[in-house]
MIDO-129108 format. One record per atom (N, C-alpha, C, CB): residue number from 1; y negated, z, x. Coordinates in Angstrom, 3 decimals, decimal comma, always signed. Glycine has a CB too. Layout:
R_n_north_up_east
R_NUM_Y_Z_X
...
This chain:
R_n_north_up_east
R_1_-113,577_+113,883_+110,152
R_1_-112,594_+113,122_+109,406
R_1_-111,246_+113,764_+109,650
R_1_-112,594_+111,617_+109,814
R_2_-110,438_+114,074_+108,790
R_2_-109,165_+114,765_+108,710
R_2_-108,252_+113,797_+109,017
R_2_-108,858_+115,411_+107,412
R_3_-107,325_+114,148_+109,896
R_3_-106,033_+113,390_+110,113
R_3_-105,928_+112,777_+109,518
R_3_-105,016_+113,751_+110,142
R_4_-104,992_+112,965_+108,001
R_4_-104,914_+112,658_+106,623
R_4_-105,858_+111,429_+106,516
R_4_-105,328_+113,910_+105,674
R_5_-106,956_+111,737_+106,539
R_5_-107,851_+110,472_+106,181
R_5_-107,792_+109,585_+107,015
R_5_-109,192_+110,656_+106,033
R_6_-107,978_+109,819_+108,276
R_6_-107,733_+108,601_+109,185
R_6_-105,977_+107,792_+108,798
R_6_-107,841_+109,332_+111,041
R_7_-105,349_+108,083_+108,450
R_7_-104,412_+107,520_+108,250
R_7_-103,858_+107,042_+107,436
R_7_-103,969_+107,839_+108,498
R_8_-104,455_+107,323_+105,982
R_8_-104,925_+106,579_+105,176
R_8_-105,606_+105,540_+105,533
R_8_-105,466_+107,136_+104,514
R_9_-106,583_+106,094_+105,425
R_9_-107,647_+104,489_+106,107
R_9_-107,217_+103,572_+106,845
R_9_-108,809_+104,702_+107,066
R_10_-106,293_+104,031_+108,464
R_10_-105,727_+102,996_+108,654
R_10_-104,208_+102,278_+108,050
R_10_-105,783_+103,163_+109,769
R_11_-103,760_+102,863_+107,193
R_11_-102,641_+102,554_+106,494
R_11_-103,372_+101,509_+105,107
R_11_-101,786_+104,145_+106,033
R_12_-104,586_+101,647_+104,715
R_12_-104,575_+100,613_+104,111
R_12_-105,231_+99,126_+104,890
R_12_-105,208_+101,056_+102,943
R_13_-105,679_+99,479_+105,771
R_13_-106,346_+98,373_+106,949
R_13_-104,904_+97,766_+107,574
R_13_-107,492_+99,306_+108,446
R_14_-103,642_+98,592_+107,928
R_14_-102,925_+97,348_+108,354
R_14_-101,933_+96,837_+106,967
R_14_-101,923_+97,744_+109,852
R_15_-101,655_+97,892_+106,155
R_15_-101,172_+96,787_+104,921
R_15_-102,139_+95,698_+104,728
R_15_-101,033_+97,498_+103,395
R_16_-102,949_+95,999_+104,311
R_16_-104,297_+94,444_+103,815
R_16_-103,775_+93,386_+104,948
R_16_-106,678_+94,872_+104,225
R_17_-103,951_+93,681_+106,197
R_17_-103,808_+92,549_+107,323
R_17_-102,645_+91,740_+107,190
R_17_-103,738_+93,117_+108,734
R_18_-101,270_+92,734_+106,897
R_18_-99,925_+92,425_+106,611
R_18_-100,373_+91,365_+105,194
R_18_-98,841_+94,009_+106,303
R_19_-100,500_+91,890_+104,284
R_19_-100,418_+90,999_+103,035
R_19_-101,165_+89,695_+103,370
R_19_-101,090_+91,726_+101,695
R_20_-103,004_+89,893_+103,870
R_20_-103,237_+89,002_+104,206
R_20_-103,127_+87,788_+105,390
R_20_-103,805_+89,335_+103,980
R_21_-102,027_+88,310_+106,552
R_21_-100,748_+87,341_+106,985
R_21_-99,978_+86,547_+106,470
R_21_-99,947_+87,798_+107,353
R_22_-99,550_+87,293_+105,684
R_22_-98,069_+86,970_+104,893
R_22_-99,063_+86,051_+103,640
R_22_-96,878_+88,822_+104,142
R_23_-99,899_+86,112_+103,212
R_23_-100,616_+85,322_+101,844
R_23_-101,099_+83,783_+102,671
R_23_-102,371_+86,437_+101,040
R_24_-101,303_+84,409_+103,778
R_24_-101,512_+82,882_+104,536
R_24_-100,492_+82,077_+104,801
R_24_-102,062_+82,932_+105,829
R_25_-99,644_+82,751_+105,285
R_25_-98,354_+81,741_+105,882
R_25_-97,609_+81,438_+105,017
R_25_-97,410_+82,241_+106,899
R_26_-97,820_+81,589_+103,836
R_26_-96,886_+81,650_+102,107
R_26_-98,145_+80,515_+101,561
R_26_-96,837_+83,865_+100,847
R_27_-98,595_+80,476_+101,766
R_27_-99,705_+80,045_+101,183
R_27_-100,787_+80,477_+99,338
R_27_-99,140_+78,740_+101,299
R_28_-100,083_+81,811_+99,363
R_28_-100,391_+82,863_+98,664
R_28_-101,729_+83,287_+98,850
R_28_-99,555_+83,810_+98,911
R_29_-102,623_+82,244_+97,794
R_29_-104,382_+82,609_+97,866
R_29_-104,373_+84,785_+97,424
R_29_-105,573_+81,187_+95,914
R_30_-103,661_+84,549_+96,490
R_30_-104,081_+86,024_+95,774
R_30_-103,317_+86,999_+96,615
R_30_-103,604_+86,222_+94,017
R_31_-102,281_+86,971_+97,298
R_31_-101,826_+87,740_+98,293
R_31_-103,076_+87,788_+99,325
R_31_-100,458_+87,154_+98,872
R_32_-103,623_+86,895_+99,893
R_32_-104,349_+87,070_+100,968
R_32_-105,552_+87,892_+100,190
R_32_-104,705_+85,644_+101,773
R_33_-106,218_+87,501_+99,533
R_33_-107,144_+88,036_+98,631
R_33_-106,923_+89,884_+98,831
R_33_-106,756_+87,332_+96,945
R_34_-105,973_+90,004_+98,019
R_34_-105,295_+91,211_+98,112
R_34_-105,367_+92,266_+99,020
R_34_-104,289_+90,965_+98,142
R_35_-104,718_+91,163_+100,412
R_35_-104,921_+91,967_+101,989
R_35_-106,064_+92,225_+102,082
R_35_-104,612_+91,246_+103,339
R_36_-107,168_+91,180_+101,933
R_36_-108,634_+91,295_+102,241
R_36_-109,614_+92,656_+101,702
R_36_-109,217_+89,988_+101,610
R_37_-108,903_+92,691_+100,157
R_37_-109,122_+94,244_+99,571
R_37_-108,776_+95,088_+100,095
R_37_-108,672_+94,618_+98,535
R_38_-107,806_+95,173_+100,507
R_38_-106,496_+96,763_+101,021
R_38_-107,523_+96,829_+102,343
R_38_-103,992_+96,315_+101,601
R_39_-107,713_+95,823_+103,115
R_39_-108,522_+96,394_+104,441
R_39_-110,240_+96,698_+104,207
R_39_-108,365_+95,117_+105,750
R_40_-110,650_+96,014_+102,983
R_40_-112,055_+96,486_+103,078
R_40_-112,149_+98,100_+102,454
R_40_-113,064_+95,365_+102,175
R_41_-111,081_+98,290_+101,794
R_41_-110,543_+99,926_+101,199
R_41_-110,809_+100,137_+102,026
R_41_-109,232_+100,575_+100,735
R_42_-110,064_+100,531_+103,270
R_42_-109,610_+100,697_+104,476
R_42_-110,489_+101,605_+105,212
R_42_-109,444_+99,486_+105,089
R_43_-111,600_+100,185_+105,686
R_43_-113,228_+100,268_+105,894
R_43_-113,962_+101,075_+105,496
R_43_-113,873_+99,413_+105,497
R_44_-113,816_+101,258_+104,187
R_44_-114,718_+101,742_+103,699
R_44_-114,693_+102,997_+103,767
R_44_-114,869_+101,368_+102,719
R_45_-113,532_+103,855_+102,981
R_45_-112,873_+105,071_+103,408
R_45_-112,982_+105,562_+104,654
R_45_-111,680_+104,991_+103,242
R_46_-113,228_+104,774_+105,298
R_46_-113,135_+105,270_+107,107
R_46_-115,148_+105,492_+107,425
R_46_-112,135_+103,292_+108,557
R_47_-115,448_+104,504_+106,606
R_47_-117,043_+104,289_+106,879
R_47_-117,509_+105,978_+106,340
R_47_-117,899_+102,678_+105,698
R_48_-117,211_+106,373_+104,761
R_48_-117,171_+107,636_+104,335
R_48_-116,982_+108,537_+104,885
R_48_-116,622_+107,806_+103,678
R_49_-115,559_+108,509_+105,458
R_49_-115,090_+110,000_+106,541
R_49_-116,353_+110,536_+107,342
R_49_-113,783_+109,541_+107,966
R_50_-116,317_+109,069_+108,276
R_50_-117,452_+109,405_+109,012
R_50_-118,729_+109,598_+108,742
R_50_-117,543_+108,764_+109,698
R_51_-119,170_+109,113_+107,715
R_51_-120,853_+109,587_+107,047
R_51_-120,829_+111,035_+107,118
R_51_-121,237_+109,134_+105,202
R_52_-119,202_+111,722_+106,190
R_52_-119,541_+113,011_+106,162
R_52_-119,246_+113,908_+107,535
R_52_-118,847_+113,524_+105,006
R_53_-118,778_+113,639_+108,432
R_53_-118,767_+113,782_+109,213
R_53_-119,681_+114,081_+110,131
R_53_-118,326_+113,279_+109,238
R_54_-120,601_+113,241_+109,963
R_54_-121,794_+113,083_+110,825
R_54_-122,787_+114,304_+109,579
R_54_-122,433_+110,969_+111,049
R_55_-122,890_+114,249_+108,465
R_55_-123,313_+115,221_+107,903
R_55_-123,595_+116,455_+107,983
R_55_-122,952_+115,219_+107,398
R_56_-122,163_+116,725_+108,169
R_56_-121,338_+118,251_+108,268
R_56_-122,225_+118,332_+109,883
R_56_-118,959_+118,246_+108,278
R_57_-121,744_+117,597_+110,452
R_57_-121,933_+117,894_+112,066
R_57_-123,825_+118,393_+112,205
R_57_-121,462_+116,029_+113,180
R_58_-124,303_+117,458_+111,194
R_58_-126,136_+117,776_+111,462
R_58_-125,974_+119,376_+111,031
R_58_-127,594_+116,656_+110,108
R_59_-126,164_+119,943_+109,383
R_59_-125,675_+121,371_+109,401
R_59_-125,082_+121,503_+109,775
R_59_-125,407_+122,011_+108,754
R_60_-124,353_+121,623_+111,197
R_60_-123,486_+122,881_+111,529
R_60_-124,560_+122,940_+113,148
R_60_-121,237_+122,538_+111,660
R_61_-125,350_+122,079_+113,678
R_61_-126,226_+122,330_+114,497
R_61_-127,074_+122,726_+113,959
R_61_-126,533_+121,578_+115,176
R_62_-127,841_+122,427_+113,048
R_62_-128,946_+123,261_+112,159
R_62_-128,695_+124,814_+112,713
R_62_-128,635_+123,121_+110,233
R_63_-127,763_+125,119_+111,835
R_63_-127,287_+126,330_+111,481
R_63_-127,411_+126,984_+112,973
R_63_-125,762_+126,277_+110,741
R_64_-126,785_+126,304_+113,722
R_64_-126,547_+127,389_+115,050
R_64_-127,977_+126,692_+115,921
R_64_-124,549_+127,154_+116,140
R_65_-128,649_+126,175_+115,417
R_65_-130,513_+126,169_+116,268
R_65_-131,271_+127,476_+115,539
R_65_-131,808_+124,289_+115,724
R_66_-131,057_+127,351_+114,163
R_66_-131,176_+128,704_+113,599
R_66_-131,124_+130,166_+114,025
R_66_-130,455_+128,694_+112,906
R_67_-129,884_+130,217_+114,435
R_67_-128,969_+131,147_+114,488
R_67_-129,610_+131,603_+116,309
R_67_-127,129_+130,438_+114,124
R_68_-130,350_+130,680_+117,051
R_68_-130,770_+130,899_+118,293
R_68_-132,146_+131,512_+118,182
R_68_-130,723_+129,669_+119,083
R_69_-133,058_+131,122_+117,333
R_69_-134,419_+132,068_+116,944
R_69_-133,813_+133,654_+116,745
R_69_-135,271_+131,453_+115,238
């Protein structure tokens, strides 16, 4: 996962939290709503990074178990 992405990801995980704070204490259903989106973005994007991550990481041991025959 690239810098970049992690910080994204967590930049939409603490906006969402922020909005969905602020939608609570306002009593702003669709603000909170909102937050609840921005952090499952968040999640999710972060869930991705790491899938490929873990991807990349299987070929690139492949490759060098390979590379040991």
């Amino acid at each position: 996962m690239s810098d970049s992405d992690k910080v994204e990801a967590k930049t939409d995980e603490a906006k969402g939290k922020v909005k969905e704070t602020v939608g609570h204490a306002v009593g702003n259903e669709s603000l909170e709503a909102e937050g609840r989106t921005d952090q499952a973005k968040g999640h999710t994007r972060e869930a991705a990074e790491k899938a490929k991550d873990a991807v990349k990481d299987i070929f690139e041991n492949r490759h060098k178990d390979s590379d040991k025959d």
